[in-house]
Each structure stands twice: as C-alpha cells, then as structure tokens.
N, C-alpha and C positions, 0 to 999 in steps of 0.2 A: 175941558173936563169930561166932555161926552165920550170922547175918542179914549180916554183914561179908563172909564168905566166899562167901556166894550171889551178892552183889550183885558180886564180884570175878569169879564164874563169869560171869553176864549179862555182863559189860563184854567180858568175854574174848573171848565168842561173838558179839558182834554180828557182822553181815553184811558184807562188805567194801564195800557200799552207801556205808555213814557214812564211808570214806575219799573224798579226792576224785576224781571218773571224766570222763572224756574227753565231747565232747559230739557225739560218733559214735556212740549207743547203739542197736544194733537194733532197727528197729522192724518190726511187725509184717509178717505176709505179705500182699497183698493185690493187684488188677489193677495193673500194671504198667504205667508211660509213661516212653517215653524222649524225650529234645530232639529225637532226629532224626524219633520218630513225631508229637512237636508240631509239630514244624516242617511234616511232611508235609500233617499234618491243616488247618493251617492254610492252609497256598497251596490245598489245596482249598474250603476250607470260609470262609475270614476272608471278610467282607463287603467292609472296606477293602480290599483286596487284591485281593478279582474286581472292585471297582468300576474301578479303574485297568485290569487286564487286559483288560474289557469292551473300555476305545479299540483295542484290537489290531486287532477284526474291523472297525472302521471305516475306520481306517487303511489296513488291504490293499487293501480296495474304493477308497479312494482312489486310492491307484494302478492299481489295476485301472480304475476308470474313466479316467483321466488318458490311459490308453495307448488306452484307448476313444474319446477325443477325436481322435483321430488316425484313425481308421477313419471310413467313410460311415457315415449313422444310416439305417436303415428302417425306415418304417412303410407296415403293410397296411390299407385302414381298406374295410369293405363297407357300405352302407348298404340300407335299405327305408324307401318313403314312400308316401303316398297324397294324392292332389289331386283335391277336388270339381269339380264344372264353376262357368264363374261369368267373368269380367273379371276380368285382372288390369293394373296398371299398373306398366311399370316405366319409367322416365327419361322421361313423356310417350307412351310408345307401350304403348294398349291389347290387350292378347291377351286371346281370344276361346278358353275350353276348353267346349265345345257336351257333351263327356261325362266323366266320373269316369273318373280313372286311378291305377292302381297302378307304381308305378317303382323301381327300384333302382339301384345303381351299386358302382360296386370302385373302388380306387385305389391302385396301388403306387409310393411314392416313397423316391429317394436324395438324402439331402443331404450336403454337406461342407463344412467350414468351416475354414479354414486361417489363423491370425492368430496375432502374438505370446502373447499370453494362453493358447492353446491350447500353443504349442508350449513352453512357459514352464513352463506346469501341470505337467508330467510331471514337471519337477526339483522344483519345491516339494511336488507329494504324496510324494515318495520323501522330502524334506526330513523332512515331516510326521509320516512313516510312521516313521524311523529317532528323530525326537522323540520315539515314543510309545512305544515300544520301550526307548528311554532311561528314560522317565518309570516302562516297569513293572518295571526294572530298579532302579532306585531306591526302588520301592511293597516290592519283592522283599526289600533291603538294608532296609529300615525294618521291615519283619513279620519278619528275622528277628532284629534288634536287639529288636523289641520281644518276640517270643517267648522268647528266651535269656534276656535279663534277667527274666522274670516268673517263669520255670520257674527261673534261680536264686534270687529273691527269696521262692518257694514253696520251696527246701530251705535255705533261709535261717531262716523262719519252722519248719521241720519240726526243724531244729538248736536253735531257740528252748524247741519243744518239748521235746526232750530234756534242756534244759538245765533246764526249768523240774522236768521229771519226778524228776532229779537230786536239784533243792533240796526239792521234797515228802520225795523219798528220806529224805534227811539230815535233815530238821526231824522226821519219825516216830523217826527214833532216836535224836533227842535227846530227842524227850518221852517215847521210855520210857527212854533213861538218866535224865533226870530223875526220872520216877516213880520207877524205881528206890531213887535216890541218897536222894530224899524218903521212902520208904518202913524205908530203915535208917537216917535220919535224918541223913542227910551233907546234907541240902538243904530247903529248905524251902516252902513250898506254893505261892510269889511265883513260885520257878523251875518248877514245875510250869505255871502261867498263864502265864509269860512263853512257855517249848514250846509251847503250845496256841496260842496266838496267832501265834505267829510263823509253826505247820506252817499255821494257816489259810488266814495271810498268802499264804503257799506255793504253797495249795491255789486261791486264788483267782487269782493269777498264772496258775497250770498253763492255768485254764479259760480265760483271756485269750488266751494261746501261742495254745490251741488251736482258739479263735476266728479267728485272723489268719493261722490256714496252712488254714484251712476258705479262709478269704477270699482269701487268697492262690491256691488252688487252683480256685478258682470265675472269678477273676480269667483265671486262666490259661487257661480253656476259654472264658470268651468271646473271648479273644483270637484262640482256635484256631478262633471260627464254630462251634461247638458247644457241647450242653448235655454234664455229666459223664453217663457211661452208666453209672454206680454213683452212691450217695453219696460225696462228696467224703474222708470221713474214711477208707473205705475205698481209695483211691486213691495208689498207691504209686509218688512218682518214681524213679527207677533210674537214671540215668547218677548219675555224681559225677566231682571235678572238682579236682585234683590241683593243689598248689601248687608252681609252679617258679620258680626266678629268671628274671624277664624278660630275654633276651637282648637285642633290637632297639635298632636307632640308628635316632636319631628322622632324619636326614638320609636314611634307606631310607627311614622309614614316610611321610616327606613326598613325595618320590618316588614312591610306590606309591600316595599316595593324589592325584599332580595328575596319573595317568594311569587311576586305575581309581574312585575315586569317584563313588558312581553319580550322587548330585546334582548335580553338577558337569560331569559324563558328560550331564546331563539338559537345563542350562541352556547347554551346547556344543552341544547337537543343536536347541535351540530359537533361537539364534541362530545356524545354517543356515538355518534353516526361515524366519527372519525375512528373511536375506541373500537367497530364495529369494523373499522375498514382494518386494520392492524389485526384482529382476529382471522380475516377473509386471508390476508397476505402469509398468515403461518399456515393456512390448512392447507396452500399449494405443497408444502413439504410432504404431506400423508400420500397415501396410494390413491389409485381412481381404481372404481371397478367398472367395467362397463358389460351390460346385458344387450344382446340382440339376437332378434328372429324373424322369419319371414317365412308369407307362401308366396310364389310364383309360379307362372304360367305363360306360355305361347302358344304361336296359331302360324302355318305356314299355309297358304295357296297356291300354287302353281298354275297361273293363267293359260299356260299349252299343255292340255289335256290328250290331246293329239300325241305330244312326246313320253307323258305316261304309260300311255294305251300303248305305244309302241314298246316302251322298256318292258313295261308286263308283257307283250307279245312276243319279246326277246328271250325274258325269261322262262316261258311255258313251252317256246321251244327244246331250248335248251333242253328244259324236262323231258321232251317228248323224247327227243334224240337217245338220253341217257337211258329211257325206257328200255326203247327198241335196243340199247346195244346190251343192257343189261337180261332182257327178253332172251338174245343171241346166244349170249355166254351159259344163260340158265338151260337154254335147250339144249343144246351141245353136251353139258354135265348130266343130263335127265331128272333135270330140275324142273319145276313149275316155273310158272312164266307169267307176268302180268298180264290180262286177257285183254284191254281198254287202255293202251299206255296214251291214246288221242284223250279221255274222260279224264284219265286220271292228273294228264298235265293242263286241264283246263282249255283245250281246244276243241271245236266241234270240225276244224281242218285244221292244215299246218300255217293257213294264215289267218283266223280268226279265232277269238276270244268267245269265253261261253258266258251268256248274257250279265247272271250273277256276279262274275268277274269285273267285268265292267261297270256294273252300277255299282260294286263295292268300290273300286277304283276313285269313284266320281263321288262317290260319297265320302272317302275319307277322306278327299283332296276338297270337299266342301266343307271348311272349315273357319276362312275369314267371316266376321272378326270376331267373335264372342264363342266360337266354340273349342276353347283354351284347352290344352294338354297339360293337369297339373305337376309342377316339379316336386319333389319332396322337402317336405318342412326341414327348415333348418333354423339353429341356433347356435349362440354361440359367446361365451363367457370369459374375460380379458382383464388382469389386474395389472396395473402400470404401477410403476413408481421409478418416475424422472431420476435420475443418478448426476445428471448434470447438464443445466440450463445455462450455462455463460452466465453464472449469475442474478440472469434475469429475477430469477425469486428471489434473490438479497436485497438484490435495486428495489423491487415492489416492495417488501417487510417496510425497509428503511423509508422510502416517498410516506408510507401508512405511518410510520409511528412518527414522522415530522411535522405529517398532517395533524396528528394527534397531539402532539406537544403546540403545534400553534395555535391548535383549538383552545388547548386548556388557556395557554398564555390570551386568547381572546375573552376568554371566558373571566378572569382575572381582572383585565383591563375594563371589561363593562362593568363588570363588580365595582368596581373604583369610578366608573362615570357614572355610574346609576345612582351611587353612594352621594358624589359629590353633587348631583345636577337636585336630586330632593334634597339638601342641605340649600345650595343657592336658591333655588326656587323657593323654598320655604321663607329664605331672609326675604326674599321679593315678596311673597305674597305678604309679611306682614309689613316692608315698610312700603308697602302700593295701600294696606288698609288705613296705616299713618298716615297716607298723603292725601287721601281724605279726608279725612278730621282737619288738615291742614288748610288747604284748597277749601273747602268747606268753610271756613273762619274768613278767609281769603274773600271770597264770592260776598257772605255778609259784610265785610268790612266793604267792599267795593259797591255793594248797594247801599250801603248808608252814606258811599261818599257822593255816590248821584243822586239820591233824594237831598243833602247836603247842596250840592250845586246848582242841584234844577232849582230851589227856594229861593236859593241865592239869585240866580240867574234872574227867575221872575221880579222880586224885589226890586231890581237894578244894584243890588251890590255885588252882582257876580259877572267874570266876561266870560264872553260862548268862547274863549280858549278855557277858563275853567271847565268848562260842562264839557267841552268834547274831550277833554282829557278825564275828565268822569267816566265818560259811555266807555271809550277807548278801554279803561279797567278794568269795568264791568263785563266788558265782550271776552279780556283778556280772561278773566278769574272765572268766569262761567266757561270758557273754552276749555281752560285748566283744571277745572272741576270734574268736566263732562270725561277727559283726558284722566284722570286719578279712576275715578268710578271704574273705566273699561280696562285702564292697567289691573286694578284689583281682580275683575272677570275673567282678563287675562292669564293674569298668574297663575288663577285656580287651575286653569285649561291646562296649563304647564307642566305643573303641580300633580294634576291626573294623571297626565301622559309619562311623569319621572316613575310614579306610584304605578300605575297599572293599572289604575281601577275607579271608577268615578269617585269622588268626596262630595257630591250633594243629591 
C-alpha cells in the first residue's frame, strides 16, 4: 500500500508540461530580426534585386543623352608630327621636301544633325527609362513577397520547433509515469520500452524541427544578400503575425491589382517603349539636316636652317643679278638706274644675307608647336534624304511594329494572369482562414483525447498504447494547426504580391 500511495504522490505532482500547451512557447533570448529590418537589408544587400536596380543608371543616361542629341557635338582634337626629307607623290604630282620638319596642327569643330531618328529618340528613351523604373518596381514587389514568405516560413518551422519540444516534453513524462506505474507493479516492462521509444521517437523529430528552422533561417539571409552575423540557432525572429478575418472583395483587389500591379505596370511601360520604337523606325523615312564648322590651324618647322639661309641666299641673288642687268638696260636708254641693287636685294656681298633677313628667316621658321597659322572658318549645311536603302527601313518599321504587337499581346496575357492569380489567391486565402477554425477544433479535440488517456492511463484502465497514440495526435493536430496559421500568412503575402500593394 506504501508503494501505491507514492506513486499516487508522483502522478499528482507531475509538471503541467504532460498537459496539452499551446505552440507559442517562448523561446530563448537571443539577436533580434524584424521583416521590416529584412526587408531593408535586403533592397540593400539582394543580388537579384541590385541586378534590376543597376538598369536605373543607364536608363537616365539614356535620356540624358537623347536630349544630348539635340545639342551641337564638339570636338577639340591637337595634333604633333614629323616629316623626313625625300619625294612624296600624291595624285601624280611629285613634292620635293629638300629638309626634315617638325608640324603640328589644332582643330575645333561643331556638328549638328537634325532628322526624324533624332528627334524620335528623346520619346523612346523617356519610353525606356519609365520601362525600367517599371521593371524595378516589379524586382521591388517580388524581394518583398519573396522575403515575407521566407521570414514566415522561418517562424513557421520555429512554431515546428516548439511543437516538437512539446511532444519530447510529454513522451519524458510518460516514461517516468511509466516507470513509475512498472515499479509498484500497475504496469509492466513492455510499457516502459514502449515510453522509451516512443520519447526517442520524439527526440529525433525535435532534431529534424531543428534542422529545418536552421535552414530556414539560412535561407532567409541569403535571400536578404547576406551571411547571418551570429549562428543561425542563435537568431531570433521578432515580428509575429495576428489572425484576422479577411475583410476584402475580391471586385476591390482586382481593381487594385489592374491599376498597381507592378508586372503588369511593367509590360505597360514596355509596350510604350515598343509603340515608341515603331515611331523611331518611320522618322528614318524624313530628311536629315546636318550642320557643320570648324577653325583650324598648322605649324611647319624646318630643322635645316642652313637650307633656308641658302634658298634666301639663292633668292636675293637672283635679285641682285636682275638689278644689275635691269640697271644696264636703263643706262643705255638714259634712264635712271637703281643706285644700291647689293641693299636693295638684301645682301651686304653676293654671298651674304643682311642681318634682319636672317633673323626674319629664323623667326618665321620658329614656329613649332603652338605658334599655329589660322585657316579660315569654314561651314557647312547638307540635307539628305535616302531614296533607297535595300529596304533596310522597311525591315526596321516592320521588327518595331512586331515588337509592338507582342508587347500588347504581353500586356494582355498579364491582364489575364494578374486577373486570375488574385481570384485563386483570394479562394486560398479564405479557405487557409477556414482551415483554421478547422485545425483549431482539431488541436482541442486532440487535447481532450490526451487529458482523456493520461487519467485513464493513471487509473490503470488505460494502456501506454492508448496514451501514445494520444501524444502522437496531439503532436500531429498541433503541427497542423501551427501549418494552417502560416498557410493563412502565407496567402496574404501572395495575395499582396497579385495586388500590388500591401493589405495590412
């Protein structure tokens, strides 16, 4: 009788554990993440994410060049060269360079180009620009459906957790009520192995749970374009996520989603862009005008100044000569006569230059490289209009306006998925609310069958095959519970991402 009344103290005092517990159990303290710090981390950090956002900076430059096109271009361009002596021949006529020169030259031009294509350009980059904009708008709506869902999917699995911690809970105190029972002989050793197997059974699960909110949570950070800055186990979600009855008419959310849907928002902005391209392809039919001018300038050196000094030396003879005979002929007639024909040809003998000659010489020929000779401004005004391109302009009309036709027909087809996928999600979100109310009934029916067998079991009218096919329910209906709750979470996330635009 002593041994009877022990084992009735033990039953009395177990833990409120072995009753059934909710599968909300606190869990430990540890670094803290909220959705909205995932969310943030990830428009920084996601890979996918900057890859779309990258077309942005292209995009502007598009337009910025576009309106560039419309402005004169300039370029500056200076050059430096050098030329041995030697024949050269160009078109038939030999030049004769007798010494090595150094030369340079500058050149400043404006051009302008004025034709359909150009003036065309400016609405299709803006097309283009407002496409791309669309496109990360859309990248945007997509990382944060896919963050939302993963970070609930991770307290999803962290719910798993609990639930499984739960059923360890319970199978320990079955296998010491067992022992117990087996010990004052209410039970026999079969139910003792059948506890130990079953709390294993338990035990093994637990480690599974906790494998899949590791991986879950692992999951979750590369989503976010980061490594976890702790171990993962240490890692503690913090938002949570309240079940209400869905209000929404699906006649709003369709609504809301054929005006803010960002894919659809996406393939609207790329069928401008195409309507844009098909206006670009007729302007090649108009005329181009084009506008150009320029100043320019050179600089020639002659390294053998020696060969100079002799050609002027050449020259001033020459003069001298024509003096004197001009001199002869004028006296002869009883004419006047040049008094200085040495001064006046520039010699102070017949073999030397008079000093100013020479340093003019050396002065003009000091000219490399900046002391340019300007040419005269020139411009110059040109209107084209192609007569015939092989067709080439037809071909292009025709790729633009199929471009355009595909677009629309894209545009169409999302209209029709957009439509349909907030119609199925909508059926989903409310029967995931129905399946908790369900699940829900489910969970309480399964803890009153294990408060029902645990009584039993104590009493001795119950066998530990009854109670563990208890626990087994309870784990199952609490598992399925935890499973209905995150489908509902789920949905919504869906739900937004059909729509466009958050609903809480």
């Amino acid at each position: 009788m002593t041994r009877w009344y022990l084992w009735l103290a033990f039953t009395a005092g177990l833990p409120a554990a072995v009753a059934a517990q909710d599968s909300t159990t606190a869990r430990p303290a540890g670094p803290g993440l909220s959705l909205a710090e995932a969310l943030s981390t990830a428009r920084a950090n996601s890979p996918t994410y900057r890859q779309t956002l990258n077309d942005a900076g292209p995009a502007k430059w598009g337009v910025r060049s576009a309106y560039g096109a419309l402005l004169p271009q300039a370029d500056v361009s200076l050059g430096l060269g050098y030329t041995g002596s030697g024949n050269s021949n160009f078109g038939g006529t030999t030049f004769s360079q007798t010494s090595p020169s150094y030369n340079s030259s500058y050149g400043i031009g404006l051009q302008m180009q004025v034709s359909g294509r150009v003036l065309s350009g400016l609405g299709q980059a803006k097309a283009l620009a407002r496409a791309t904009d669309a496109d990360v708008g859309a990248a945007a709506a997509d990382l944060r459906q896919s963050i939302t869902t993963q970070y609930l999917q991770a307290l999803q699995a962290a719910a798993q957790v609990d639930v499984a911690r739960q059923q360890v809970s319970r199978n320990e105190d079955f296998l010491k009520l067992a022992q117990a029972r087996y010990q004052v002989g209410q039970a026999t050793l079969l139910d003792v192995r059948q506890a130990e197997v079953t709390k294993g059974t338990s035990e093994v699960t637990l480690l599974r749970a906790i494998q899949t909110e590791s991986e879950a949570k692992l999951e979750l950070f590369r989503r976010m374009g980061v490594a976890s800055p702790v171990a993962v186990d240490q890692v503690r979600l913090t938002d949570s996520f309240p079940v209400t009855a869905p209000t929404f008419k699906l006649e709003e959310l369709l609504g809301m989603a054929a005006e803010q849907n960002p894919a659809l928002r996406a393939v609207q902005a790329r069928q401008s862009a195409a309507s844009a391209g098909v206006s670009a392809a007729k302007s090649e039919f108009f005329p181009t005008l084009s506008i150009s001018a320029g100043w320019n300038g050179y600089t020639q050196q002659f390294t053998n100044e020696s060969l100079l000094m002799g050609q002027a030396l050449s020259g001033a003879q020459s003069q001298y000569q024509n003096c004197l005979d001009q001199n002869a002929i004028r006296s002869s007639a009883g004419l006047s006569t040049t008094p200085d024909c040495l001064g006046s040809a520039g010699l102070l003998s017949p073999s030397e230059l008079q000093p100013d000659i020479v340093s003019g010489i050396r002065s003009t020929n000091n000219v490399f490289p900046f002391n340019f000779t300007r040419q005269p401004f020139s411009a110059r005004l040109t209107l084209s209009l192609p007569v015939f391109t092989g067709f080439s302009r037809h071909l292009r009309l025709a790729q633009a306006r199929a471009q355009e036709e595909d677009a629309e027909e894209s545009v169409r087809a999302r209209g029709l998925q957009v439509r349909t996928d907030v119609q199925a999600r909508f059926l989903a979100l409310e029967t995931a609310y129905r399946t908790i109310a369900v699940q829900q009934a489910s969970r309480e029916a399964a803890r009153e069958q294990l408060r029902l067998a645990q009584d039993r079991y104590r009493l001795g009218s119950g066998t530990a095959l009854e109670l563990s096919d208890a626990q087994n329910a309870i784990q199952r209906a609490e598992g399925d519970y935890v499973n209905a709750v995150y489908s509902y979470h789920i949905a919504i996330a869906d739900l937004e991402l059909a729509v466009g635009r958050p609903l809480r």
